[in-house]
N, C-alpha and C positions, 0 to 999 in steps of 0.2 A: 612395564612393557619393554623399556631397554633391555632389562634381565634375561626376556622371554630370547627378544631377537639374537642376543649375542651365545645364549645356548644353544641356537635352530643353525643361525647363519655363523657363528664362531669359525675361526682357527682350528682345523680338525672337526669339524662337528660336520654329520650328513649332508646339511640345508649348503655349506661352506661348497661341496663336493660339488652338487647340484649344481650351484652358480660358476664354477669353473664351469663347468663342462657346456652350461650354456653360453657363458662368454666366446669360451672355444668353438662354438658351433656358431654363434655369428659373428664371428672376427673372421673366421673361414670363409665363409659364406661371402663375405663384404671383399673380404682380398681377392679371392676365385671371380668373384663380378669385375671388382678392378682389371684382372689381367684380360677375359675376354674384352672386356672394353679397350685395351691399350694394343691389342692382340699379341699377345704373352701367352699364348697357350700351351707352350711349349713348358711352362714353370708349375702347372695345375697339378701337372702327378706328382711332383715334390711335395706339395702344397698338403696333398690330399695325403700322401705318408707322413709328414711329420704332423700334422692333426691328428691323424689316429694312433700313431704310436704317443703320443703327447696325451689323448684320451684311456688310452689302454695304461699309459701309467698312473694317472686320477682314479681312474677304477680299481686298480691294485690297491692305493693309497688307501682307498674304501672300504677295501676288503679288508684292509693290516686294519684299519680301525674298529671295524668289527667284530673280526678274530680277536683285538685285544678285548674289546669287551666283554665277547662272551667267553675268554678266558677268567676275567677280572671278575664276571659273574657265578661262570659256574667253580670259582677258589670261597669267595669271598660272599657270593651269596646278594652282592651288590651291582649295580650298575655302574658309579662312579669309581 
């Protein structure tokens, strides 16, 4: 069962990508609630660009791992 988790959820592995990007969507979330609460609303469009440029490079990352793979596939005929 350990095996399975650390191939899904791993260092590089898809499941890995998945959970950034939801950490990142509620670490946002939780900060953006703190500053209207403090009334900091003035910090929110910061907030909201380095989230999604921070997103947009996880996604890239995704993509580089995929492109390797279906490089490493279509050479080698393999996944790994």
């Amino acid at each position: 069962m350990g095996a399975a988790v650390v191939e899904v959820f791993g260092p590089g592995k898809p499941g890995f990508i998945v959970t950034l990007l939801l950490a990142l969507t509620i670490g946002e979330f939780l900060v953006e609630q703190t500053f209207h609460s403090t009334n900091r609303n003035d910090r929110i469009p910061f907030l909201k660009a380095g989230s999604g440029i921070a997103a947009v490079l996880i996604l890239l990352t995704y993509l580089g791992i995929l492109i390797g793979k279906y490089v490493t596939w279509s050479t080698k005929g393999t996944l790994n």
